[in-house]
N, C-alpha and C positions, 0 to 999 in steps of 0.2 A: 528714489522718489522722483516723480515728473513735475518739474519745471511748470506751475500752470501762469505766474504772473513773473514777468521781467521786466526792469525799469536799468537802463544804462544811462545815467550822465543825461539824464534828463532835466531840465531845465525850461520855467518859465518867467518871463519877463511882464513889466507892468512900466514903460517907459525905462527909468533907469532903475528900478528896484528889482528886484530875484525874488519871486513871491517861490518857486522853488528853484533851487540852487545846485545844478548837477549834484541827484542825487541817483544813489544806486542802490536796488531793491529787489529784489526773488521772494515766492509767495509759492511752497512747494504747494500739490495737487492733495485738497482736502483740508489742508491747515486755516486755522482762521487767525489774521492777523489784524491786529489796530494798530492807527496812527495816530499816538496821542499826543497831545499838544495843547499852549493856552493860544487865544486868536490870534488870527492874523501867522500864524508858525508855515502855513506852508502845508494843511494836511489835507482840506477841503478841494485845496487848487489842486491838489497832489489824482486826490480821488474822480474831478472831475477830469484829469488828464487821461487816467484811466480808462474812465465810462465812454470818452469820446467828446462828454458835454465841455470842452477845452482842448485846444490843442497845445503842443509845446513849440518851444522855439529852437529847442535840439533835443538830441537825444533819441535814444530807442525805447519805443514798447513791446513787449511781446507778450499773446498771450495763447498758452500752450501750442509756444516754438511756431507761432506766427506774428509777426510782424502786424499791428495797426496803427504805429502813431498818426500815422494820414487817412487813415480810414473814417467814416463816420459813426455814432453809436452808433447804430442800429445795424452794421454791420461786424461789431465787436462781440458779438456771445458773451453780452453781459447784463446785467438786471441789478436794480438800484432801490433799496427804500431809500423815503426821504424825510427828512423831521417832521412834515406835513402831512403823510402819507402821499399825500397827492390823490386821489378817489378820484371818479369823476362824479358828480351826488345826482346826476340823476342816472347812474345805471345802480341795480342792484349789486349787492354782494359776488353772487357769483357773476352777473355782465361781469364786472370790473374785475373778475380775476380770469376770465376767457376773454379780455379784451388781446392782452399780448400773443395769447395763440391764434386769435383771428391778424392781426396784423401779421405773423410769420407764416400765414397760410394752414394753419393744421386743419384737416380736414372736421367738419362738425361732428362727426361719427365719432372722433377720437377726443372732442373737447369737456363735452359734456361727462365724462367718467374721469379726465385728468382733474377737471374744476372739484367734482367729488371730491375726491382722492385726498389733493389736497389741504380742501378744507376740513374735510376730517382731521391730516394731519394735525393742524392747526386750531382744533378743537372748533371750527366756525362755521360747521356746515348746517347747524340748526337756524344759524343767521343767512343762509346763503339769499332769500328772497329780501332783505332787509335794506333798506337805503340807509349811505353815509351816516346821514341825520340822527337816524333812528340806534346808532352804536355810541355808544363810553370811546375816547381816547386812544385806549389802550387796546378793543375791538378792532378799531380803524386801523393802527398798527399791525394786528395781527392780520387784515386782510390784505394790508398792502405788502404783506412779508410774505404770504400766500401768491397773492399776484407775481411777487420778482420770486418766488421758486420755481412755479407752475411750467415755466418757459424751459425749464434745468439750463441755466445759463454757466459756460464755466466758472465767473466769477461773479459771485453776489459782492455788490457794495452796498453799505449801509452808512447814510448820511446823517451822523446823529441823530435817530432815528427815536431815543428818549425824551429828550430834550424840553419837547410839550409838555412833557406827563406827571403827574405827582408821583410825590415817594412813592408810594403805594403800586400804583401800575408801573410804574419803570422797574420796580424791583420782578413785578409777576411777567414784566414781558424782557427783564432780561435772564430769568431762568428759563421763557421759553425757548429765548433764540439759542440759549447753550444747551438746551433738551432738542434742538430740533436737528444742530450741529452735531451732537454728540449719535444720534440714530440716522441720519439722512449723507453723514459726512462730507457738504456743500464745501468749496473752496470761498469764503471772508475776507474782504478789506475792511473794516468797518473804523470811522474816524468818533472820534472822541475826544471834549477837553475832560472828561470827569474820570478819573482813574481809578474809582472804585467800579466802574463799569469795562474799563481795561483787564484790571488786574482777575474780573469775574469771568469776563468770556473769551478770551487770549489764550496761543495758544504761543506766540510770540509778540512784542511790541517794539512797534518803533519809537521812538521819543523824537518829539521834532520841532526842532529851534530858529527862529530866522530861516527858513528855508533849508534848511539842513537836517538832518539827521543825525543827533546826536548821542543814540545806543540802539542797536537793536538785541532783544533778548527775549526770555523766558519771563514772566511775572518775576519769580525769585530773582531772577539774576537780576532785573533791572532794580528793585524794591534793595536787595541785598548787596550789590555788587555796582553802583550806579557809577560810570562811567568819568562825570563830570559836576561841577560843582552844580550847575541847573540842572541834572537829571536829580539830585539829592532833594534839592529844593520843590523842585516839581512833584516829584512822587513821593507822595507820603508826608507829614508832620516831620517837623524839624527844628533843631536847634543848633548854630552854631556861635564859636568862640574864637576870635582875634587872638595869634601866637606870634611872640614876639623872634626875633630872630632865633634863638633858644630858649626855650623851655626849661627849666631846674625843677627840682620835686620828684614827685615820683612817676611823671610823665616822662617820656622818651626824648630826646632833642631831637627838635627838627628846625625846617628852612620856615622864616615869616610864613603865614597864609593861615589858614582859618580850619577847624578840626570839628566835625559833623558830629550832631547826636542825636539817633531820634528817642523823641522823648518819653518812649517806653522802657528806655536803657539809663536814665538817671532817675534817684533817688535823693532823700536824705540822708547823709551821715549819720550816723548816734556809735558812740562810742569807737572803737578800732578803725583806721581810716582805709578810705577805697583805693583801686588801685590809681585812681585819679579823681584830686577834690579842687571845690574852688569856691571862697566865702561869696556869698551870694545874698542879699539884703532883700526879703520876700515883699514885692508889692500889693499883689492882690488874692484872695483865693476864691474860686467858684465851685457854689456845688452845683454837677452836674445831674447828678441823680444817680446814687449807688458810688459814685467816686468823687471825688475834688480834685480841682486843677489849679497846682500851684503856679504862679509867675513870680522869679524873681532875676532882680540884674544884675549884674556883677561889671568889675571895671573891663571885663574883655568881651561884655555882650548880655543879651537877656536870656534867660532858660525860660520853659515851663516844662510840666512834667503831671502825671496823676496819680493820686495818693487813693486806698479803698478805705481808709479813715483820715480824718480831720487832721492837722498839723498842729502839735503842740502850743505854737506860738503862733500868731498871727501878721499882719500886717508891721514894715519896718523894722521886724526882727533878725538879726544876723544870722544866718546858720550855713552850714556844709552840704554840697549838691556834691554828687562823687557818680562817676561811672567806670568800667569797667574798658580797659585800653584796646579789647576785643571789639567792642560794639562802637566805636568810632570810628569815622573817615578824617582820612584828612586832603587835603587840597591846599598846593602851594598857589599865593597868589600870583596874578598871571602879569 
């Protein structure tokens, strides 16, 4: 596979803080990867280090086995959506997506059949005479994703690019960018804090903490396999449990530190007990619509969990949460 994005021990600074923190990165040729993160993690800064829109204060970039950390965008063969789209609102649909080939010089001959092309891709070519104004959200979106293809830049970056949008259109415009990735096979940076947008259009992810990087992986491997007690916490629903230097019962011994559940892996006891239980005093229950979601606390931390019927007992009642010693993590504390 080709090597299309390299980041060596790169590093940027903000006075005395590391917004990133020599981190090192490869992004093969075609894959589409996200940097997902809560704010402030270091993914944004990461990505405009990338685009050129920042520089670093060490480190190497490369992009397909060229060197730009010093270069300016617009000499990086790269193209960005942005949360805003960014339009310009008074050119047209198609201006705005032949604006980038007029900046790189492509001849008019060649512009007008590219703009076509791929606004068809992108199903927007009936909008092509249309202003900003005159599009939905999610529109605007699609032509600014049309805009940063049309140029074929080795790497697209996408700067939370849902972010504006209601459920509704963030869902229809992130099944397009993985319909557009899966026929077009574009190489993807794409940054995100929302991890059901990670775990949809990934093909790899970075997890990224304080300026660090702390897993990169597959969806499963990171969801399944999570590296570190914040990568647990971050991806996915969770519950964990305070363990005393050993353990007795029918749990395993181990060293103090705390043992991960997510909460599709615990139930109620009733009757023969699990391979691991813990009395648990139930606080509240919600119904969701179609399931209930119990919470209850117990003396080493709080569970919740979802039931597809109603809980015998309610509110203050004693009863047994048991899970299964497979579907646990655990993490010593540090």
């Amino acid at each position: 596979m080709v090597c299309a994005l390299r980041l060596e021990r790169v590093v940027r600074r903000y006075g005395n803080h590391a917004a990133v923190d020599e981190i090192d990165l490869s992004v093969e040729k075609g894959e589409f990867l996200t940097l997902l993160g809560p704010s402030g993690c270091g993914k944004t800064t990461t990505l405009r280090l990338i685009g050129g829109m920042d520089r670093p204060d060490g480190g190497i970039i490369e992009i397909m086995g060229r060197r730009v950390d010093r270069l300016p965008s617009h000499k990086r063969d790269t193209a960005t959506v942005f949360q805003s789209g960014a339009l310009f609102p008074h050119l047209t649909v198609a201006e705005n997506v032949a604006y980038g080939l007029k900046m790189r010089g492509v001849s008019k001959s060649d512009i007008a059949p590219r703009v076509k092309r791929i606004l068809d891709v992108v199903r927007m070519e009936s909008f092509s005479q249309r202003y900003p104004a005159e599009m939905s959200g999610g529109q605007r979106q699609r032509v600014a994703l049309a805009r940063a293809m049309v140029v074929e830049p080795s790497i697209l970056l996408f700067d939370e690019p849902m972010s504006a949008l209601d459920l509704k259109l963030k869902l229809e415009l992130r099944s397009e960018i993985r319909r557009l990735h899966e026929e077009l096979g574009y190489t993807a940076v794409f940054v995100t804090h929302d991890q059901s947008e990670a775990m949809a259009l990934s093909d790899r992810i970075a997890v990224m903490n304080k300026g660090k990087i702390e897993q990169i992986g597959s969806p499963i491997e990171i969801f399944e396999r999570p590296a570190s007690e914040f990568v647990y916490t971050f991806v996915g629903e969770s519950c964990s449990l305070r363990l005393p230097p050993a353990l007795g019962g029918t749990g395993p011994d181990v060293a103090a530190g705390k043992v991960f559940i997510r909460p599709t892996s615990l139930g109620l006891v009733n009757g023969a007990g699990a391979e691991n239980e813990v009395v648990a005093r139930i606080t509240s229950v919600e119904y969701l619509g179609g399931t209930y979601r119990i919470h209850a606390e117990t003396d080493r931390g709080n569970l919740f969990f979802d039931s597809p019927a109603a809980p015998a007992v309610g509110p203050d009642h004693m009863v047994k949460v048991g899970w299964k010693t497979a579907d646990a993590t655990y993490f010593p504390n540090s």
